[in-house]
C-alpha positions as CSV (number, residue, x, y, z in Angstrom):
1,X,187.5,126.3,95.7
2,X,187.6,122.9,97.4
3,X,184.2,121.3,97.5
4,X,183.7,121.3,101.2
5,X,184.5,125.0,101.0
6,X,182.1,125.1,98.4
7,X,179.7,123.7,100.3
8,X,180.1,125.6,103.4
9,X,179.9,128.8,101.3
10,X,176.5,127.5,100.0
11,X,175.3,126.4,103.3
12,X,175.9,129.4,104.8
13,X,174.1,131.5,101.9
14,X,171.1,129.5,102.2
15,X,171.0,129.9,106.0
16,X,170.8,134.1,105.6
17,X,169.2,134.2,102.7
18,X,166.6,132.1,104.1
19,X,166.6,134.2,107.6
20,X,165.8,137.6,105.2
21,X,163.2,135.6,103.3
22,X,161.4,133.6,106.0
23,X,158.5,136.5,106.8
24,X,157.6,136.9,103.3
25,X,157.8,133.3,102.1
26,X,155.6,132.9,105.2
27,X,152.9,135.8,103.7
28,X,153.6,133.9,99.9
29,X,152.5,130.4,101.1
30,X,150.0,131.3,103.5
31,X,148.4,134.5,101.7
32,X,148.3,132.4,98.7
33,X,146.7,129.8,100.2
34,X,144.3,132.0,101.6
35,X,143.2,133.4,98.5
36,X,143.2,129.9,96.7
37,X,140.6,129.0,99.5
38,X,138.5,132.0,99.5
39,X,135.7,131.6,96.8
40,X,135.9,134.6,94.2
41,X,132.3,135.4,94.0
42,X,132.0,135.9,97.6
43,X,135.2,138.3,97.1
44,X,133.6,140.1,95.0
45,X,130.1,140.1,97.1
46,X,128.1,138.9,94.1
47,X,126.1,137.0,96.5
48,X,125.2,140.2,98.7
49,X,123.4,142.2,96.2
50,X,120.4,141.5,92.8
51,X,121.4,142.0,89.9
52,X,120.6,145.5,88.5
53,X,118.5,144.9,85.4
54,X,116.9,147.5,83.4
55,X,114.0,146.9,81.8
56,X,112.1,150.1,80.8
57,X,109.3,150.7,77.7
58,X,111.0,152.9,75.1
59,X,107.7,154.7,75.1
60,X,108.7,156.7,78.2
61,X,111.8,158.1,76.7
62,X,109.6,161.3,75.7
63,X,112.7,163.6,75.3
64,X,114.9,163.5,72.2
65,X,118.1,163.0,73.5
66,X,119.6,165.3,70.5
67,X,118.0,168.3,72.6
68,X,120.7,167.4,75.4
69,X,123.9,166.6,74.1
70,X,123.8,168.9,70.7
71,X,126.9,168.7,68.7
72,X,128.7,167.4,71.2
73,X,131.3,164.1,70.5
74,X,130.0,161.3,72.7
75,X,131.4,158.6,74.0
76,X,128.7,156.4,75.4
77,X,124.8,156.5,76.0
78,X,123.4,154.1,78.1
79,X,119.3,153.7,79.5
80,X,119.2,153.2,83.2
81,X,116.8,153.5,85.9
82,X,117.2,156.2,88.7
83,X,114.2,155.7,91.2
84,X,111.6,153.9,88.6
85,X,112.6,157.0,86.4
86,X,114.3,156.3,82.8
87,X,117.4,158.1,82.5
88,X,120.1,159.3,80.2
89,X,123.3,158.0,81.1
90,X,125.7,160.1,78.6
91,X,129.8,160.2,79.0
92,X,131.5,162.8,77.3
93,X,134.0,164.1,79.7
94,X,132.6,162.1,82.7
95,X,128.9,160.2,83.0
96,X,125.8,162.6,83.4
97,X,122.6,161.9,83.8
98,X,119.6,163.3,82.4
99,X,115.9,162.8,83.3
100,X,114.4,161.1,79.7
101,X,111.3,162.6,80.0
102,X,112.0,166.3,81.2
103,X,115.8,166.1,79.7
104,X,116.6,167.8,83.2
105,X,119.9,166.9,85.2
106,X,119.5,164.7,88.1
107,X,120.0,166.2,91.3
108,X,122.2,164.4,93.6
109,X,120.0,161.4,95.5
110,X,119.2,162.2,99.2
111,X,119.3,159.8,102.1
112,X,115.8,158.3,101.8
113,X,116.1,157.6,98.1
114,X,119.4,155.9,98.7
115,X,118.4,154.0,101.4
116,X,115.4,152.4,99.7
117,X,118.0,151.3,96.6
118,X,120.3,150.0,98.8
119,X,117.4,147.8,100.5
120,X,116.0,146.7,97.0
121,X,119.6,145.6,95.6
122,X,120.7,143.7,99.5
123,X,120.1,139.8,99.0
124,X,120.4,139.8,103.1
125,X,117.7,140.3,105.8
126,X,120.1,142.4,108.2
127,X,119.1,146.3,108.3
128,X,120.9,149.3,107.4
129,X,123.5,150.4,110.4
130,X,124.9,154.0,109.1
131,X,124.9,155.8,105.6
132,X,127.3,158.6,104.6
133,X,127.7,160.5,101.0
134,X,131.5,160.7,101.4
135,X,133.6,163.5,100.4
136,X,136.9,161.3,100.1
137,X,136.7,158.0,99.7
138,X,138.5,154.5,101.3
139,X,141.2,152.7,99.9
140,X,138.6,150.1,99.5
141,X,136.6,152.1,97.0
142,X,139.2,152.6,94.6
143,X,139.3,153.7,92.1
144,X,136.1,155.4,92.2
145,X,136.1,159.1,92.5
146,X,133.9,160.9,95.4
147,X,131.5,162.0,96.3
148,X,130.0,158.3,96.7
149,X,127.3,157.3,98.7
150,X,128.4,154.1,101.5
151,X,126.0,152.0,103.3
152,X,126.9,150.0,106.1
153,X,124.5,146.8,106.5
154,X,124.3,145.1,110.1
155,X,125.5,141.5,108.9
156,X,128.5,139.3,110.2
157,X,130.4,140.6,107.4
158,X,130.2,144.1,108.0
159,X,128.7,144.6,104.4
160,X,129.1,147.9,102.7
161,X,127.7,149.5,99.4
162,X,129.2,152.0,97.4
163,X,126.1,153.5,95.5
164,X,126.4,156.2,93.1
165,X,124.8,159.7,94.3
166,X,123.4,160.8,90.7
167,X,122.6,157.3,89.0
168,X,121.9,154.9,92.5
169,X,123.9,152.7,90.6
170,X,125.8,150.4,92.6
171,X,129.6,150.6,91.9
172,X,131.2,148.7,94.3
173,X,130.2,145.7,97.6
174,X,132.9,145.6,100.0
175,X,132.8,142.8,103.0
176,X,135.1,141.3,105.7
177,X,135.5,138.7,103.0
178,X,136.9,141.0,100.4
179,X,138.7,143.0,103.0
180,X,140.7,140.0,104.0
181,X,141.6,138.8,100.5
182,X,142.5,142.3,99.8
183,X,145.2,142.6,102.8
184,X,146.2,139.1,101.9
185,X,146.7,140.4,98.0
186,X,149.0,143.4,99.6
187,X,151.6,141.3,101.7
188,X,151.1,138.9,98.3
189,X,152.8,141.7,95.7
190,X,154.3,143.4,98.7
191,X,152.5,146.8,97.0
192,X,151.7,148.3,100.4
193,X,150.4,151.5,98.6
194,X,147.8,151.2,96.0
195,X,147.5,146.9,96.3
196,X,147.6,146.6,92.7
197,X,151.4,147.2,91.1
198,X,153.0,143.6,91.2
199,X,155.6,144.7,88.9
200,X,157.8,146.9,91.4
201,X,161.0,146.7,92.0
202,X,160.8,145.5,95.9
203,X,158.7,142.2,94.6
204,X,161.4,141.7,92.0
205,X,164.3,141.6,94.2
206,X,162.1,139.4,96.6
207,X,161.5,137.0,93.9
208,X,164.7,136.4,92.9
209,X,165.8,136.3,96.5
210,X,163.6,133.3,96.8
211,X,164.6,131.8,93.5
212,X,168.1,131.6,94.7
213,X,167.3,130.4,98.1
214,X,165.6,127.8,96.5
215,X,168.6,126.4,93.8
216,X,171.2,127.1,97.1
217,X,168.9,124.8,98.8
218,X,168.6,122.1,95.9
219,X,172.8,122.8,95.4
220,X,173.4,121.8,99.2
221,X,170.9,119.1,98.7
222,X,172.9,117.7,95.8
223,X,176.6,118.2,98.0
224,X,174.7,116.8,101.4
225,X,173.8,113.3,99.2
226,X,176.5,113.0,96.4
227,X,179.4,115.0,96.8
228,X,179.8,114.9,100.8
229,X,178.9,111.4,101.5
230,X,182.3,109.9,100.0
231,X,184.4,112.8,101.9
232,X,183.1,112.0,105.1
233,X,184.0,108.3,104.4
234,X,187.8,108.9,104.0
């Protein structure tokens, strides 16, 4: 192969692979951007909610423990507060949670009880719009499992807490914020299903693509400036 037909080959491969590629190098650049720009914290709505502390007297944890789980392997045991009550937080197959004075199971919190949580952990002044204990739960809440507890706060970031209906625990803040970096993150990994597989084979073939486009480019920059110059001058 001549070098001009070289180069016209190479020319030509650059211009359609860079027609194929032009969308997603577009979602690349500028998602990437966008998430470079975007602080982290306020992603993650670490700003929009206290931090939960526990800080309860061992002297109110009046039942033994032993009484609830038995002979039973567990994995973890942790003290939280449900409500200024001390509670048993105890995974074996899943987390449970056990009054620590009574050693009764909690009962699932109702909408008063959730509310005034949700009030006492929100860092903002704007008031509670709707609250729902969801049966199936957003892609946004993932992966939690349901049933879940979502709040909906009246703010110019449409603010939402995922509280747990048993513990009050909040598991997850979700905001315009995160829900922008989020959609950003999917055209980023082109994962358009769960968001979080950037190892699939779609990305893969995209990357190399792109890698390709790029050396064809730096290849017809090379022929454009040292091997076509002197063929145009004969």
């Amino acid at each position: 192969m001549t070098a001009l037909r070289f180069y016209r080959f190479n020319r030509t491969l650059h211009k359609w692979m860079g027609l194929v590629l032009v969308i997603q190098l577009i979602f690349w650049i500028g998602g990437g951007t966008i998430m470079a720009s975007l602080d982290i914290d306020a992603v993650h709505g670490d700003h929009l909610h206290h931090p939960q502390r526990l800080a309860l007297p061992n002297d109110r944890y009046q039942y033994p423990i032993q009484n609830i789980i038995g002979l039973q392997v567990v994995d973890q045991v942790q003290f939280i507060s449900v409500n200024q009550e001390p509670v048993y937080k105890i995974k074996i197959d899943q987390y449970r949670y056990y009054s620590a004075i009574d050693g009764r199971e909690l009962s699932l919190l109702n909408d008063e009880q959730v509310s005034i949580i949700a009030k006492s952990l929100y860092t903002g002044s704007a008031g509670i719009i709707g609250q729902q204990l969801l049966a199936e739960l957003p892609m946004e809440a993932r992966p939690l499992k349901a049933p879940m507890w979502r709040i909906n706060f009246a703010d110019n970031i449409n603010t939402s807490f995922y509280i747990h209906p048993a513990s009050g625990e909040l598991q997850r803040v979700r905001s315009d914020i995160w829900r922008l970096f989020d959609f950003v993150w999917m055209l980023h990994i082109m994962d358009y299903d769960e968001r979080d597989d950037f190892n699939h084979p779609l990305l893969v073939i995209f990357a190399l693509s792109a890698l390709i486009f790029t050396l064809t480019g730096a290849v017809m920059l090379y022929q454009m400036l040292i091997v076509m110059r002197p063929l145009k001058r004969t």
